[in-house]
C-alpha positions as semicolon CSV with decimal commas, in nm:
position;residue;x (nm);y (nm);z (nm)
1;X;7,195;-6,031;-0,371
2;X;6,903;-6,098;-0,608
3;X;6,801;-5,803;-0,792
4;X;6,401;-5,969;-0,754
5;X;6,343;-6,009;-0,425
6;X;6,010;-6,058;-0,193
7;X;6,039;-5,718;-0,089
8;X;6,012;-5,630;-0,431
9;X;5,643;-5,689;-0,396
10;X;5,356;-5,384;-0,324
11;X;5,014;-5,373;-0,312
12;X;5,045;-5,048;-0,411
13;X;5,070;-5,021;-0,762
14;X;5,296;-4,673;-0,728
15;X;5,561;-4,836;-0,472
16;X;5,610;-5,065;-0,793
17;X;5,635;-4,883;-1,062
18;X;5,831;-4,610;-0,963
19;X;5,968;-4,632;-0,588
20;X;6,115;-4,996;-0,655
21;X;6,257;-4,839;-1,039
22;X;6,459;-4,592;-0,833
23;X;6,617;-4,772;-0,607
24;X;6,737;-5,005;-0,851
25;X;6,848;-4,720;-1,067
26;X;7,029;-4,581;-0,758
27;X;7,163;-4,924;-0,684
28;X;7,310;-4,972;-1,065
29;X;7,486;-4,653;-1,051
30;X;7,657;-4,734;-0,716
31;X;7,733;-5,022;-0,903
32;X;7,900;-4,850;-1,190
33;X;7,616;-4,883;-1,389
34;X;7,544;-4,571;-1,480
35;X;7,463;-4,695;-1,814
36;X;7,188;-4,934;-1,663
37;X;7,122;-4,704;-1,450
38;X;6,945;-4,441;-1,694
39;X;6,807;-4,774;-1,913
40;X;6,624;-4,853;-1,595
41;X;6,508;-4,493;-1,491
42;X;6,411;-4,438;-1,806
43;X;6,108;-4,717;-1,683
44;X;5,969;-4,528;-1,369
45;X;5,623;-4,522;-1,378
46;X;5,559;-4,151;-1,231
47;X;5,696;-3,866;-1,512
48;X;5,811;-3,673;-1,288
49;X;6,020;-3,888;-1,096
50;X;6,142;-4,042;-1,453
51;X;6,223;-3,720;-1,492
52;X;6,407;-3,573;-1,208
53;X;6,583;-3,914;-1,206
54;X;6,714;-3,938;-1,547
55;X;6,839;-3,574;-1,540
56;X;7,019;-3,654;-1,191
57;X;7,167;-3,999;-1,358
58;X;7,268;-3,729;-1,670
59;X;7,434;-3,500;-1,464
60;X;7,638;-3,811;-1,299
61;X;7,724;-3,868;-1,630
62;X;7,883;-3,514;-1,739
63;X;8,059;-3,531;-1,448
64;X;8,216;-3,872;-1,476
65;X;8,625;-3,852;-1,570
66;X;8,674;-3,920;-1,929
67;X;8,962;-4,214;-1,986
């Protein structure tokens, strides 16, 4: 699947910069990106989202099994 897609696309500015940052946050860490994940949450427009994102992605993170 192509990460840019047409749906990608809002004429809302907000749907943009932070719903669209989310769900590809949410979609690297399903991917085992968690990583990538936090790179790219770390990019949401709205601080408070950024926020409460990040710190969910961080928490992931603690929890992950150390090899």
């Amino acid at each position: 699947m192509n990460e840019l897609s047409s749906i990608d696309y809002f004429d809302n500015e907000w749907l943009h910069t932070t719903a669209t940052m989310v769900r590809r946050a949410w979609n690297l860490w399903k991917k085992d990106g968690l990583p990538q994940a936090i790179e790219t949450a770390e990019l949401i427009g709205d601080l408070a989202w950024r926020k409460a994102c990040v710190e969910w992605l961080q928490r992931r993170q603690k929890d992950e099994p150390h090899t």
